[in-house]
Kinemage of the C-alpha trace (Angstrom):
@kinemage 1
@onewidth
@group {chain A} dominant
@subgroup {mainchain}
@vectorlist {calphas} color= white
{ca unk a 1} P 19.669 10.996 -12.258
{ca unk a 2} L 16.760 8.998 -10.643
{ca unk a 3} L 16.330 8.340 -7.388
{ca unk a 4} L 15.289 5.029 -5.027
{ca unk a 5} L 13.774 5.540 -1.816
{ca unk a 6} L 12.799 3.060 0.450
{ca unk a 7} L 9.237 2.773 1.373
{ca unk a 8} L 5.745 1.168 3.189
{ca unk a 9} L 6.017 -1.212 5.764
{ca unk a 10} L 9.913 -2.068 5.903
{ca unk a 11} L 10.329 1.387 7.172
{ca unk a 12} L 7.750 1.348 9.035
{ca unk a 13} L 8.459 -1.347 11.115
{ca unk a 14} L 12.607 -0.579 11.605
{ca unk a 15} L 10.820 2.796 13.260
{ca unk a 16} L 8.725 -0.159 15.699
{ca unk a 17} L 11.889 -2.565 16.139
{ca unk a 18} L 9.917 -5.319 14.047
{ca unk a 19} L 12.039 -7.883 12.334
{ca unk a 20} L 10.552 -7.690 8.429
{ca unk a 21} L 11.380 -9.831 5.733
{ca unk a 22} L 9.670 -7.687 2.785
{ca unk a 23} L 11.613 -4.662 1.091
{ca unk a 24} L 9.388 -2.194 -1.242
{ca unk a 25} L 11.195 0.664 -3.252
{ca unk a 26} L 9.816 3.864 -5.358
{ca unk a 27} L 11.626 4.646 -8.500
{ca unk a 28} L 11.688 8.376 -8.900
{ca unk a 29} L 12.513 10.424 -12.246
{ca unk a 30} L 14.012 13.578 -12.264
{ca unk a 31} L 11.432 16.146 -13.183
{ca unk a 32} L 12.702 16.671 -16.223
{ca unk a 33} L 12.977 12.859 -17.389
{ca unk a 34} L 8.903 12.682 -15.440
{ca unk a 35} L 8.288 15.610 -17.782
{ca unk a 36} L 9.747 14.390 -21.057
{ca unk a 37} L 8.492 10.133 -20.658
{ca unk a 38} L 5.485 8.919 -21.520
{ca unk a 39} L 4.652 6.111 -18.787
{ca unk a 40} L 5.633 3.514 -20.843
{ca unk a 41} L 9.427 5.157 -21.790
{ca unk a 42} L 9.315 6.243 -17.593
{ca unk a 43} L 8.974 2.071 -16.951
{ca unk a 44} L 11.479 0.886 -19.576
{ca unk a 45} L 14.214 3.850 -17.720
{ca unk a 46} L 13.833 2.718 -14.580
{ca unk a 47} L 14.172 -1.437 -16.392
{ca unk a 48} L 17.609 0.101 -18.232
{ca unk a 49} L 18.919 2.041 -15.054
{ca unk a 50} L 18.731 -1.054 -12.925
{ca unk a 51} L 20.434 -3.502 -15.550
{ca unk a 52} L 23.324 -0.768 -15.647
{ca unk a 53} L 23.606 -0.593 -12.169
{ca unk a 54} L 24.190 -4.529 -11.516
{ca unk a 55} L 20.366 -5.635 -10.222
{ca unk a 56} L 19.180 -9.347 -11.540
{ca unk a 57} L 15.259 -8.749 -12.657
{ca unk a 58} L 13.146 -11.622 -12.397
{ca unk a 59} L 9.780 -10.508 -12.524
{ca unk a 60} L 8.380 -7.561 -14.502
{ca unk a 61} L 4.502 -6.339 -13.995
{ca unk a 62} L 4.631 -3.145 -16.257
{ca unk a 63} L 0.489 -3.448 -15.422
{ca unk a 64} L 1.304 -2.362 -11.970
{ca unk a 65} L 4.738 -0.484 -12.996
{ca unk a 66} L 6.764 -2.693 -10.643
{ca unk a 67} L 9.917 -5.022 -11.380
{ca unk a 68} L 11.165 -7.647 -8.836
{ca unk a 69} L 14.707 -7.941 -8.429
{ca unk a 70} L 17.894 -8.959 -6.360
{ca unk a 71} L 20.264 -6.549 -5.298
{ca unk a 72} L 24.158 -6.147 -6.458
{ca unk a 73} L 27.065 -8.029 -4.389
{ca unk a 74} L 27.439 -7.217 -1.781
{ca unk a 75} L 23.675 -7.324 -0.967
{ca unk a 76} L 22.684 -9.761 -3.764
{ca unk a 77} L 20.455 -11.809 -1.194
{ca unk a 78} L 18.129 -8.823 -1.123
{ca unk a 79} L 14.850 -9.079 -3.031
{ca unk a 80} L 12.851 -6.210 -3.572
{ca unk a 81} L 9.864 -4.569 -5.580
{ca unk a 82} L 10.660 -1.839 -6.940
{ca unk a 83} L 7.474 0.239 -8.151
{ca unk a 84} L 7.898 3.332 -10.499
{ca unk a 85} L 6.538 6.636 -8.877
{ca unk a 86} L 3.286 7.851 -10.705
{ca unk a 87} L 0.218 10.009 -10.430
{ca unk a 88} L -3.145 10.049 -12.128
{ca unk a 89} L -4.832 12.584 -14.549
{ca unk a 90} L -8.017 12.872 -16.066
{ca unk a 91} L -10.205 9.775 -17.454
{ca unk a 92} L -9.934 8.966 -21.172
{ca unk a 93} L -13.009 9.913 -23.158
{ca unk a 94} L -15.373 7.377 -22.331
{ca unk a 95} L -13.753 5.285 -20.035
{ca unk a 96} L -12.942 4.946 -16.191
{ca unk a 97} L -8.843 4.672 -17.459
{ca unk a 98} L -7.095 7.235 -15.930
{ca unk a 99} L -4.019 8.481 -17.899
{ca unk a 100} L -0.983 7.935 -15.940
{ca unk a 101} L 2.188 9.790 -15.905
{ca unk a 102} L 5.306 9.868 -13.986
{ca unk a 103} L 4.509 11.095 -10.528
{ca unk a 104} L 6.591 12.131 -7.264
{ca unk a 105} L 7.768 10.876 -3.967
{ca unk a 106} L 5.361 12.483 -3.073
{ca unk a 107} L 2.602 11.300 -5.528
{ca unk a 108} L 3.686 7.925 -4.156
{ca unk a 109} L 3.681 7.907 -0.326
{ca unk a 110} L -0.166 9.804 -0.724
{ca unk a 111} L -1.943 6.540 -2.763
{ca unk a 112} L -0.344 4.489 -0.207
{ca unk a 113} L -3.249 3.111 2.289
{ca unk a 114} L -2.164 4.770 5.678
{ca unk a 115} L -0.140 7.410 6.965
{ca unk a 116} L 2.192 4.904 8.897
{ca unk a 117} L 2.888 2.919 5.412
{ca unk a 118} L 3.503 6.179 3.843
{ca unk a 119} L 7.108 6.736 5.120
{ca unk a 120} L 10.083 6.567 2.874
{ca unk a 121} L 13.855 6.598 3.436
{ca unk a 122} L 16.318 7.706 1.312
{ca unk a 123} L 19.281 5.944 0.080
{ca unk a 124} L 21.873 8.216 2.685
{ca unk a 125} L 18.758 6.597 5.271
{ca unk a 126} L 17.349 9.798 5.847
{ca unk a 127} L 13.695 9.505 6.861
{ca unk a 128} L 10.954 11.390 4.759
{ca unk a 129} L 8.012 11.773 6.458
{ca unk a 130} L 5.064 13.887 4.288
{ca unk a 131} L 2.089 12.683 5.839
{ca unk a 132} L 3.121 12.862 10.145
{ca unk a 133} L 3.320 8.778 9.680
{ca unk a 134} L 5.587 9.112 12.583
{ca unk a 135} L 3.377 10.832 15.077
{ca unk a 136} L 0.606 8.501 14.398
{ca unk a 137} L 2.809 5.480 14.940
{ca unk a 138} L 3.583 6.978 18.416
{ca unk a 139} L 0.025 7.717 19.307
{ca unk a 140} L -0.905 4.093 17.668
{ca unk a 141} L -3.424 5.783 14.819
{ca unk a 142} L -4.098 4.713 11.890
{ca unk a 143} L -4.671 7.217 9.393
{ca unk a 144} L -5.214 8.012 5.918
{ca unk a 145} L -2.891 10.176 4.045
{ca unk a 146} L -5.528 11.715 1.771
{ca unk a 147} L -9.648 12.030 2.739
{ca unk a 148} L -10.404 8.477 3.917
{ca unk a 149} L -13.379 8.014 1.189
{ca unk a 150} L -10.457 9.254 -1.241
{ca unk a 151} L -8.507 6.751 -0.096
{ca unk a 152} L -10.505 4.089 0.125
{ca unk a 153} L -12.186 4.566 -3.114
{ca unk a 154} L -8.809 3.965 -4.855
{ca unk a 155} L -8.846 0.374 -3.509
{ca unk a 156} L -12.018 -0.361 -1.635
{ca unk a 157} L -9.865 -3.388 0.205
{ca unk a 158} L -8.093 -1.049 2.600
{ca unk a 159} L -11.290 -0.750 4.606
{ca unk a 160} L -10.484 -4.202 5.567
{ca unk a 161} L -6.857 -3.514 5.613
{ca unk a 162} L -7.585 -0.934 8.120
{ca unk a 163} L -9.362 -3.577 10.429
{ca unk a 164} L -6.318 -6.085 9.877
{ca unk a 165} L -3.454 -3.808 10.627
{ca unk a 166} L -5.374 -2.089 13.850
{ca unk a 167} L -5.216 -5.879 15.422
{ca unk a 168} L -1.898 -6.553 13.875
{ca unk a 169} L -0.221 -3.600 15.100
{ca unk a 170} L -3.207 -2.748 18.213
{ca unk a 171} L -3.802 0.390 16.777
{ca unk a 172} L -6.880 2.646 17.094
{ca unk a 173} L -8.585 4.273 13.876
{ca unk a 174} L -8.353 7.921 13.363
{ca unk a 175} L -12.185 8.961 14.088
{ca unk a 176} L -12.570 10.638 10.459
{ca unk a 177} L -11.461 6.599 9.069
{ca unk a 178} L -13.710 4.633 11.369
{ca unk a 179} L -16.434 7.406 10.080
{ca unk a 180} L -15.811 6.621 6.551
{ca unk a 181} L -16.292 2.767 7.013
{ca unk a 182} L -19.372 3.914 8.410
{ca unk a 183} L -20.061 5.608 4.419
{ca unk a 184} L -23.126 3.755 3.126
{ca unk a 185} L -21.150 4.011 -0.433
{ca unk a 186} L -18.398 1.748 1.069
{ca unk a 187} L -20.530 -1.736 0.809
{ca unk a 188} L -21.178 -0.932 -2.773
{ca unk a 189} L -17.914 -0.086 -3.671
{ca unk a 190} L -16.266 -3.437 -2.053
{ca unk a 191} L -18.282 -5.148 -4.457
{ca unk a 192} L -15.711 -4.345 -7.105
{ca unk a 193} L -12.926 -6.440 -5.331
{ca unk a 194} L -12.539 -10.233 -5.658
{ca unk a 195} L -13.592 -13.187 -3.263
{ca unk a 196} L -10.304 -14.064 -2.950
{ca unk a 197} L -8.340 -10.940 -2.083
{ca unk a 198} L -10.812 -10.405 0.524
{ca unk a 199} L -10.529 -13.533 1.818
{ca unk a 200} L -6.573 -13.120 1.741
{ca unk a 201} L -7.074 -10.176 3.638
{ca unk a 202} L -9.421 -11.310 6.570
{ca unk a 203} L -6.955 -14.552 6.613
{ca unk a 204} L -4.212 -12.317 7.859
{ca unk a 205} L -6.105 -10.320 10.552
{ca unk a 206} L -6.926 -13.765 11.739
{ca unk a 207} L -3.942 -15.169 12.073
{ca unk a 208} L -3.178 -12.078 14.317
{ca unk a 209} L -5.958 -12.592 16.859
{ca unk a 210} L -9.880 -13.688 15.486
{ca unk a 211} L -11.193 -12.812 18.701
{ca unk a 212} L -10.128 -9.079 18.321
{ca unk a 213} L -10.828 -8.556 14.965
{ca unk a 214} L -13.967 -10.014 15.571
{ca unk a 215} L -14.446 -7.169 18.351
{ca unk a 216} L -13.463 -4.682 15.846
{ca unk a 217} L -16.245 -6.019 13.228
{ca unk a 218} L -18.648 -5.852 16.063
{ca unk a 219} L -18.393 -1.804 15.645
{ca unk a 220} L -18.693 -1.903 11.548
{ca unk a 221} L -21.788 -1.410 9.366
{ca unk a 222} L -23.597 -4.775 9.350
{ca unk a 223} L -24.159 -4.264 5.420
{ca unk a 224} L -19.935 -4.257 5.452
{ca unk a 225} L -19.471 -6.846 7.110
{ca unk a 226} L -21.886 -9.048 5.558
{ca unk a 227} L -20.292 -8.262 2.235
{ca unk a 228} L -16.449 -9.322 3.160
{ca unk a 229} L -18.503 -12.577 5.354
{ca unk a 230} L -20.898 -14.093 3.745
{ca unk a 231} L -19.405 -14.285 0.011
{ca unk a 232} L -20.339 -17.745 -1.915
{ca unk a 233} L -17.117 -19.706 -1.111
{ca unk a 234} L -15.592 -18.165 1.662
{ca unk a 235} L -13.895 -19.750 4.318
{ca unk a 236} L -11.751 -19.647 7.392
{ca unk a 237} L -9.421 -20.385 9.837
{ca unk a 238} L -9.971 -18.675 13.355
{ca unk a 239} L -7.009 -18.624 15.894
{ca unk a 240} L -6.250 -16.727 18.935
{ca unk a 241} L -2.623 -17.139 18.520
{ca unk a 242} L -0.371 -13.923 18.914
């Protein structure tokens, strides 16, 4: 039978006694179902399973393997993502597609962006912690749960995630991270992501504090921060409000 874990943030910030308003679940196949399904049959399971079980979809992305729904009564107020657990193999001839295939908890929690996003829960609320997310929210570090570059290379945006959530949360960066936004292949790479996530992204920090993220860019490659900066139509709003 599959299992749901809750994941990312939501758990992460019940562990720091934060309020949050966003719930994120993985959808995990047995490994004989992950074995048997092709990613497409894995997605349209995990569609069937919640329909049986009482859950009201609203939104499906099969793109990004994730379906948006509302819980069954009693908790029927609850909206949640739910995001089918995968991992990547080998390119297709000739293209930069990888195939996909069911994946793991564990193939889950390691694409996530940082070690302290990469906790889970299960659904008697036991914790599952594969990557020591738990230490490094004690000792206020952000880390990556894979090789930074690896990391970071799967979605060049979480280099500026990484300065966003160390003002959010006023956490340092784990030295081998705040080396690898020091890679000279990093500027090069964020050229691949969009005006306007990045400018979603540095909205956020600065709605935290602009004067300390601004500290924090003060310590980055100039040739990074020029590229998230000085992008043909970007603009924003600086605060100092906490």
């Amino acid at each position: 039978m599959p299992q749901i874990f809750e994941v990312g943030g939501k758990v992460r910030d019940e562990l720091l006694g934060i309020k949050s308003k966003d719930a994120d679940f993985s959808f995990v196949l047995t490994p004989a179902e992950a074995q048997d399904k092709t990613i497409h049959e894995a997605f349209q399971l995990m569609k069937d399973w919640m329909l049986e079980a009482g859950f009201r979809i609203f939104l499906e992305t099969e793109d990004c393997l994730t379906i948006r729904a509302k819980f069954p009564a009693p908790h029927q107020a609850l909206v949640a993502d739910f995001v089918l657990a995968r991992r990547e193999l080998d390119y297709l001839p000739g293209t930069r597609k990888p195939v996909v295939v069911p994946g793991t908890l564990e193939d889950d929690l390691q694409r996530r962006d940082f070690t302290v996003n990469a906790l889970a829960k299960s659904e008697t609320g036991k914790l599952i912690d594969l990557f020591n997310g738990q230490a490094d929210l004690e000792a206020k570090v952000l880390r990556t749960p894979l090789p930074p570059m690896v990391t970071l290379a799967d979605d060049p945006l979480r280099a500026l995630r990484a300065v966003r959530f160390a003002v959010k949360l006023d956490f340092c960066l784990a030295p081998d991270l705040e080396e690898a936004l020091h890679n000279p292949e990093l500027p090069g790479l964020m050229a691949t992501v969009s005006t306007d996530r990045v400018r979603e992204e540095l909205a956020k920090a600065m709605k935290v504090n602009t004067w300390d993220m601004l500290k924090l860019l003060n310590r980055l490659p100039e040739p990074l921060v020029k590229n998230w900066l000085e992008r043909p139509g970007m603009w924003l709003m600086p605060t100092t409000r906490h």
